[in-house]
DRENDO-1510 file (C-alpha; in Angstrom, 1 decimal, always signed):
<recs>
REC; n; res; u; v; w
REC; 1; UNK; +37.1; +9.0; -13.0 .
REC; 2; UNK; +39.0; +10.0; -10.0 .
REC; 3; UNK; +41.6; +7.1; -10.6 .
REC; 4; UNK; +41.6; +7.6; -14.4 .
REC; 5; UNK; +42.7; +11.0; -13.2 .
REC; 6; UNK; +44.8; +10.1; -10.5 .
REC; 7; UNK; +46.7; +7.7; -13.0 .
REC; 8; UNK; +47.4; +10.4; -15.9 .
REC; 9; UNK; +48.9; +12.6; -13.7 .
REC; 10; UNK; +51.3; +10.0; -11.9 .
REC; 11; UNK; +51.8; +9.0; -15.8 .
REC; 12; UNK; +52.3; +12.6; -16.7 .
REC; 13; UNK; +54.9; +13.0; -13.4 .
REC; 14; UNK; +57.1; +10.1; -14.4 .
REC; 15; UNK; +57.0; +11.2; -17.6 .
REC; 16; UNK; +58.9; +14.4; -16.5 .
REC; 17; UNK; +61.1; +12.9; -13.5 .
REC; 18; UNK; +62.7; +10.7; -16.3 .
REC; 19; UNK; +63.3; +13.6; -18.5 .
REC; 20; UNK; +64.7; +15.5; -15.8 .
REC; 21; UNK; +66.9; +12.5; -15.2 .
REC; 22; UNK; +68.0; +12.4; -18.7 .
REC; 23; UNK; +68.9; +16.0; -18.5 .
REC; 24; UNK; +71.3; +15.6; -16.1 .
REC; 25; UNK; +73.4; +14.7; -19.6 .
REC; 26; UNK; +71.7; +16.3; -21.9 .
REC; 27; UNK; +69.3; +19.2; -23.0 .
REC; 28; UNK; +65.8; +19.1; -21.3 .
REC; 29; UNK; +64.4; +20.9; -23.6 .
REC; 30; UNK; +65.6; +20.4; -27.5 .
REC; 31; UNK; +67.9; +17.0; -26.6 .
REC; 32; UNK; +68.2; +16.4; -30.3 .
REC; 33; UNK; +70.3; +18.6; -32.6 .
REC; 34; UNK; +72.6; +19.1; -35.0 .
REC; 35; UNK; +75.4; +22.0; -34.9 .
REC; 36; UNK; +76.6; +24.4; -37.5 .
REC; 37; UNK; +79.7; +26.9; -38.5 .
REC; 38; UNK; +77.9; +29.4; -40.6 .
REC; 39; UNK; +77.3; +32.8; -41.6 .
REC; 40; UNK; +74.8; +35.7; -41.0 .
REC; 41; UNK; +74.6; +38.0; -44.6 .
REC; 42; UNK; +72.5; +41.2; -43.5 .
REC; 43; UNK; +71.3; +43.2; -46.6 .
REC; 44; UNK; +69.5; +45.5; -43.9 .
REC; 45; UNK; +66.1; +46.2; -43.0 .
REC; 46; UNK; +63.8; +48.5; -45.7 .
REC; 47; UNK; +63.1; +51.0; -42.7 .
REC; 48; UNK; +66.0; +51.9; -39.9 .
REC; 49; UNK; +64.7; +50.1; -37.0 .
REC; 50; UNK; +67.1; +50.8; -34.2 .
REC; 51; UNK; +69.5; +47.9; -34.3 .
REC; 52; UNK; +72.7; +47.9; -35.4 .
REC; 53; UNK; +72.6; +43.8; -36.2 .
REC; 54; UNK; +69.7; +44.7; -38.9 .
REC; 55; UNK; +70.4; +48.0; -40.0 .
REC; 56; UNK; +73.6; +48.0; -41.5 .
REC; 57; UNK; +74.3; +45.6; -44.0 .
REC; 58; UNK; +77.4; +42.9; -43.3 .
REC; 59; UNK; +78.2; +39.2; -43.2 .
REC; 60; UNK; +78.5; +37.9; -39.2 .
REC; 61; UNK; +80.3; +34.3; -38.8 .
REC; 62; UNK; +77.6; +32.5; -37.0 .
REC; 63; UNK; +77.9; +29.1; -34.8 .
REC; 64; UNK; +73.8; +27.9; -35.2 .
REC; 65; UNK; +72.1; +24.9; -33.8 .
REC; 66; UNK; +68.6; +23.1; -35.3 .
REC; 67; UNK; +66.8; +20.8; -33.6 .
REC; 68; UNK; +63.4; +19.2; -32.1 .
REC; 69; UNK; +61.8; +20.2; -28.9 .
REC; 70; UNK; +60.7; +17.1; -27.4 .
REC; 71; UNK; +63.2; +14.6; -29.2 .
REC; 72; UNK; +60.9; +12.5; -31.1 .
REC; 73; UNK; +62.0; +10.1; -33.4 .
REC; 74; UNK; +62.8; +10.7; -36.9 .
REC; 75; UNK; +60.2; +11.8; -39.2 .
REC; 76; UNK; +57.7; +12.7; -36.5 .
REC; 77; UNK; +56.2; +15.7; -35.7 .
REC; 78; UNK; +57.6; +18.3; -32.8 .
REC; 79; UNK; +57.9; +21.5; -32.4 .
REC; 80; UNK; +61.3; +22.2; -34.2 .
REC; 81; UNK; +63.6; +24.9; -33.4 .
REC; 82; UNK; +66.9; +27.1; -34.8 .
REC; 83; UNK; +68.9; +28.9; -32.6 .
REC; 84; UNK; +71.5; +31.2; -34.0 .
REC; 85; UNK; +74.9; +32.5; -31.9 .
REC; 86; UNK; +75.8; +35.6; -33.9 .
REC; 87; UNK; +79.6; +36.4; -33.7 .
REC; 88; UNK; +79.3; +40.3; -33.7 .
REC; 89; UNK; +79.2; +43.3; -35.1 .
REC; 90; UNK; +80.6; +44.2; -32.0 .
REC; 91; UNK; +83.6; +41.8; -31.4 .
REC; 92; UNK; +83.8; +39.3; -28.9 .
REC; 93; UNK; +80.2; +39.5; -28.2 .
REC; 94; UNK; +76.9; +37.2; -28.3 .
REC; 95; UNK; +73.8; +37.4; -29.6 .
REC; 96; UNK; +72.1; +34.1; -29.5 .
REC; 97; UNK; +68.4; +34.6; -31.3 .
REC; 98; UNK; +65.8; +31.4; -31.0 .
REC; 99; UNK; +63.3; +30.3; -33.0 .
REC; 100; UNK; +60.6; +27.9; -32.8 .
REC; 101; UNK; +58.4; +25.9; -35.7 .
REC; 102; UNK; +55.3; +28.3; -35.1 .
REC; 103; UNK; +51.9; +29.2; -36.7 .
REC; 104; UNK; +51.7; +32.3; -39.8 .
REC; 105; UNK; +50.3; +35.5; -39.8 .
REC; 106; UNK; +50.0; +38.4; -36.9 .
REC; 107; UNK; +47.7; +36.3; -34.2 .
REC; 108; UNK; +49.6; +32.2; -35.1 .
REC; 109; UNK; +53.3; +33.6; -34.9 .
REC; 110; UNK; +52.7; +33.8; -31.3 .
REC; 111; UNK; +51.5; +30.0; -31.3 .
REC; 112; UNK; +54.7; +26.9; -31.0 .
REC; 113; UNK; +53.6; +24.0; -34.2 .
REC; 114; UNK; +54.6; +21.0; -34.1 .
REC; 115; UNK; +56.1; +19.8; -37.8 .
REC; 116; UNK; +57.2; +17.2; -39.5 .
REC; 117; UNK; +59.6; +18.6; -41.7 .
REC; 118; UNK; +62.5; +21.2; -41.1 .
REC; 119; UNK; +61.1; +23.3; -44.5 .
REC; 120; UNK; +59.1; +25.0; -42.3 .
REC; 121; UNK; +58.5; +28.9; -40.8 .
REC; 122; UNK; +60.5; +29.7; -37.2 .
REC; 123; UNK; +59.5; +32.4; -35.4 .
REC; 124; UNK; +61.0; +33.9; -32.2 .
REC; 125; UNK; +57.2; +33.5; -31.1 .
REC; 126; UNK; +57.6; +36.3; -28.3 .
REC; 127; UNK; +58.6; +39.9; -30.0 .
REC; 128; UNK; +61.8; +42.0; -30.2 .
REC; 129; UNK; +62.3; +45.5; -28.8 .
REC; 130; UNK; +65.0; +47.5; -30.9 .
REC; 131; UNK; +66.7; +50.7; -29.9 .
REC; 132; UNK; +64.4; +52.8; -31.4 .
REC; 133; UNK; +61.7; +51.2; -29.3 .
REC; 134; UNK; +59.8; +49.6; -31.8 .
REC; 135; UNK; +58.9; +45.5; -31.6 .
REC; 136; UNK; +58.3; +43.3; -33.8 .
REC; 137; UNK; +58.6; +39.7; -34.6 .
REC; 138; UNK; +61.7; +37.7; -36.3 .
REC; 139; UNK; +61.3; +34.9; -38.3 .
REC; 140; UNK; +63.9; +32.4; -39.9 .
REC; 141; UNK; +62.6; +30.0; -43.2 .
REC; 142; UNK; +64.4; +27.8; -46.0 .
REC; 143; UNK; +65.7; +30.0; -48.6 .
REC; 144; UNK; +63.8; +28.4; -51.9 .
REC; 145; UNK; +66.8; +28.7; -53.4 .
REC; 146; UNK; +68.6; +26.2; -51.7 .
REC; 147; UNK; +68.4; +22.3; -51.0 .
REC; 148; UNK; +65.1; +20.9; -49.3 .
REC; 149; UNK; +66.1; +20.4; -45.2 .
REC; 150; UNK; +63.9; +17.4; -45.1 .
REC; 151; UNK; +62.5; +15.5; -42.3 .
REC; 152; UNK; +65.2; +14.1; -40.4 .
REC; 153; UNK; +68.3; +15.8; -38.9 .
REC; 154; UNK; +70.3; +14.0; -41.1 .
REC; 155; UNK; +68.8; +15.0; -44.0 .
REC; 156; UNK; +69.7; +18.9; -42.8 .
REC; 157; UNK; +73.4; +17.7; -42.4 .
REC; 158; UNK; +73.3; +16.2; -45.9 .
REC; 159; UNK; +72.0; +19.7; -47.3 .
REC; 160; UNK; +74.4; +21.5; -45.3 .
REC; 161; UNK; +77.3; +19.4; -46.7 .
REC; 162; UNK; +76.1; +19.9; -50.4 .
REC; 163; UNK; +76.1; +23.9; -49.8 .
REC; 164; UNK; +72.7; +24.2; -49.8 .
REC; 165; UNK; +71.0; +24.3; -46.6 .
REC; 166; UNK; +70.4; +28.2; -46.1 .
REC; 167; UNK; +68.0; +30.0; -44.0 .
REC; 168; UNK; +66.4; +33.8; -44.7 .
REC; 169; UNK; +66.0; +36.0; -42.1 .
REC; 170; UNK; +62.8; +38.1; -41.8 .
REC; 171; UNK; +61.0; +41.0; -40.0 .
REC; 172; UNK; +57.5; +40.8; -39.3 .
REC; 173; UNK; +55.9; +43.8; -38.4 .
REC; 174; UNK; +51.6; +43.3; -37.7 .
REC; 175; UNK; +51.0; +41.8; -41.4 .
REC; 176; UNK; +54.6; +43.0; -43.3 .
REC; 177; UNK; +57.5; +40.7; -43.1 .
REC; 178; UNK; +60.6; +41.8; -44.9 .
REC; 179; UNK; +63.3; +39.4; -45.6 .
REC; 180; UNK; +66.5; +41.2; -44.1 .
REC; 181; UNK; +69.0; +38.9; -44.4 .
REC; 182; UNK; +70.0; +35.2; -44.9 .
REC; 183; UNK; +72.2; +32.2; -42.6 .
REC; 184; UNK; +74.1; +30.1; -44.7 .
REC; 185; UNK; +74.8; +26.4; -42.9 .
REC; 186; UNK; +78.5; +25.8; -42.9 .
REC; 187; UNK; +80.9; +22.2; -41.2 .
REC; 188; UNK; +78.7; +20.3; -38.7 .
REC; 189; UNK; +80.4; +20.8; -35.4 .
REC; 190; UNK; +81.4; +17.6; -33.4 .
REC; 191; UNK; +79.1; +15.8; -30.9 .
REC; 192; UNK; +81.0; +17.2; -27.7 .
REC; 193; UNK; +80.8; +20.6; -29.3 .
REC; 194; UNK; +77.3; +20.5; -29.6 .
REC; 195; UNK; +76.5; +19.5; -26.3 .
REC; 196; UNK; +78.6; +22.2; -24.6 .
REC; 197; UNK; +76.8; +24.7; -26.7 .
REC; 198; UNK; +74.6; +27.1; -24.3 .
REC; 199; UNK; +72.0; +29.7; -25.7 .
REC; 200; UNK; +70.7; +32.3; -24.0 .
REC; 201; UNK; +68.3; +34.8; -25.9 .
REC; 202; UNK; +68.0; +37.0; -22.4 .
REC; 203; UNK; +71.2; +37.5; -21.1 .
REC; 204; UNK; +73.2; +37.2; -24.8 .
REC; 205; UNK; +71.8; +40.0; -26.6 .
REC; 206; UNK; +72.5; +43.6; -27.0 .
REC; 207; UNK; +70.7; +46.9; -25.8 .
REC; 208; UNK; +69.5; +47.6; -29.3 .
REC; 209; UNK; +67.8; +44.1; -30.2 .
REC; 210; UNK; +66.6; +42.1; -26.9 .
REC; 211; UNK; +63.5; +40.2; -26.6 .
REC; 212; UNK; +60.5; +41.7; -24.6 .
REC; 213; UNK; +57.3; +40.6; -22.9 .
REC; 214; UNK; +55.9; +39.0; -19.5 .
REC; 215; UNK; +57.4; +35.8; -18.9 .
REC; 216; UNK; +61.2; +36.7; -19.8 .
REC; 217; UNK; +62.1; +36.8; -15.9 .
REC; 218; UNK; +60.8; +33.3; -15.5 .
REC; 219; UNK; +62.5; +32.3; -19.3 .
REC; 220; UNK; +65.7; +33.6; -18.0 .
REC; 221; UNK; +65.9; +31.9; -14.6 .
REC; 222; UNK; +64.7; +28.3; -17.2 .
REC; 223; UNK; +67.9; +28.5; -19.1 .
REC; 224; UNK; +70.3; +29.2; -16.5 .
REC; 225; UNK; +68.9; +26.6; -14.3 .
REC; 226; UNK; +68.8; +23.9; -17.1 .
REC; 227; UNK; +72.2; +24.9; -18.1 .
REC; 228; UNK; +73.9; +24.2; -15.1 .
REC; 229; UNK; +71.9; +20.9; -14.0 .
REC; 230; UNK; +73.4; +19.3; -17.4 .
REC; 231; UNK; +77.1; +21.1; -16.6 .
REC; 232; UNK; +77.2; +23.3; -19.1 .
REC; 233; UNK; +78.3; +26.9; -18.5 .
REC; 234; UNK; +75.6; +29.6; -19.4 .
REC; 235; UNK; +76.2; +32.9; -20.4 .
REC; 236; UNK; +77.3; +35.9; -17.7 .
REC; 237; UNK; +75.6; +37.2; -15.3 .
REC; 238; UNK; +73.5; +40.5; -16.5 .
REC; 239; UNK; +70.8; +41.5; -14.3 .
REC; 240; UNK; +70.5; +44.5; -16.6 .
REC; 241; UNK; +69.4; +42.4; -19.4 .
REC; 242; UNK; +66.6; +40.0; -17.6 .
REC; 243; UNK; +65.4; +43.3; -16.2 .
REC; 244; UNK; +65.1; +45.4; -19.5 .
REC; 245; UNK; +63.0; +42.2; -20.5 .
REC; 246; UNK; +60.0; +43.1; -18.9 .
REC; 247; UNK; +57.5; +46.0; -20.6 .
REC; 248; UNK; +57.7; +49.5; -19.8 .
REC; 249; UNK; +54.9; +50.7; -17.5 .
</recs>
C-alpha cells in the first residue's frame, strides 16, 4: 500500500512539473482557448444593485475568451470556462469577469463541473459584492436563441462566424436569477493575440462590482504569478483591490 501510494504521488508530481514546464509558453491553467471581439448589451438589472456595469442599461465592446481548464482533447469533459474583458463604461478601463462550467441552484453554483459541451451554465462560482453592499452570484449561458456552441472549440468559432454564438448574462440572487444582459461573440482574434491575453478578476474590476470571499488574496497572488512565468504582462498593481477582496469583519 505504501508503494502504491508512494507511486501515485510521484505520478501525481510529474504530472504537475510537466504542466508547469509547458506553462512556461503557455496558460497553466485554461491552455486551450479560443478569443473573441464582441459586445456586452446590458438591459439592466430588475432591482438597482449598486453597480454602474448592471444598472444602467448600454452596449460595452468586449474582447472575451472560452475555453477548457485542463486542456483535454476534443469532445471530452473539463471544467470549461468564459472569461469576459469589458471595455468600460468608464473609458480606458477593465473589468475582466470569469466564469467556470459549474453546478445549478443556490448550494451547486459554488461547485466547478466538468462538461462535455460548451451549451452549458458558467458561474463566477465565488460571489460579487456591488456598491450597495449586496453579493450575489453571476452567471453566463447560451442564449436559446442562437446557434448550438457544441463540443469542440471549433464548433464555437463556427457559431461565432455564422452570428450566432451569443451568451446571456444573469444575476443569481439565493434561488432568483434575472437575465440582465447578453455577450454577443464577434471576429476570432489571432493565435498571438490570444496568448498575450491576461485576465485578472481581482485587480481589473471596479469599486462597485469586485468579487468577494476567503481565498481572493491567494487567487490574486495565482494569476500574477502564472502570468509572468509564461511572459505575459498582468494587469497593474492595486493593493486596494486584492485587499477590498476579503469580507468585512
Amino acid at each position: 500500500m505504501r508503494i502504491a501510494t508512494t507511486l501515485t504521488a510521484a505520478a501525481v508530481a510529474a504530472a504537475v512539473a510537466v504542466r508547469v514546464a509547458r506553462s512556461r509558453d503557455r496558460r497553466f491553467l485554461h491552455p486551450d482557448g479560443r478569443s473573441f471581439t464582441g459586445d456586452l448589451e446590458v438591459w439592466g438589472a430588475p432591482a438597482p444593485t449598486g453597480s454602474a456595469l448592471l444598472d444602467r442599461p448600454g452596449r460595452h465592446p468586449v474582447t472575451l475568451r472560452i475555453s477548457k481548464g485542463a486542456g483535454t482533447r476534443p469532445g471530452r469533459a473539463d471544467v470549461l470556462g468564459v472569461a469576459v474583458r469589458v471595455h468600460g463604461p468608464v473609458a480606458g478601463r477593465r473589468h475582466d469577469l470569469l466564469f467556470s462550467t459549474a453546478g445549478q441552484g443556490r448550494l451547486l453554483r459554488h461547485v466547478p463541473v466538468p462538461r462535455r459541451g460548451f451549451d452549458a451554465t458558467y458561474d463566477s462560482i465565488l460571489p460579487y459584492r456591488s456598491g450597495s453592499g449586496r453579493t450575489f452570484h453571476l452567471e453566463v449561458r447560451p442564449d436559446p436563441s442562437g446557434r448550438p456552441l457544441g463540443r469542440t472549440l471549433e464548433s464555437v468559432v463556427a457559431a461565432a462566424e455564422h452570428d450566432g454564438a451569443r451568451l446571456l448574462l444573469s444575476l443569481a440572487d439565493g434561488a432568483a436569477v434575472d437575465v440582465v444582459g447578453r455577450v454577443r461573440f464577434g471576429a476570432v482574434l489571432p493565435a498571438a493575440q490570444d496568448a498575450a491575453l491576461a485576465f485578472d478578476p481581482v485587480r481589473n474590476a471596479p469599486p462597485d462590482l469586485y468579487p468577494t470571499g476567503i481565498g481572493h488574496g491567494t487567487r490574486a497572488a495565482a494569476y500574477r504569478l502564472s502570468q509572468r512565468w509564461r511572459g505575459a504582462h498582468p494587469a497593474a498593481p492595486n493593493p486596494a483591490a486584492v485587499a477590498r477582496t476579503n469580507p468585512p469583519h
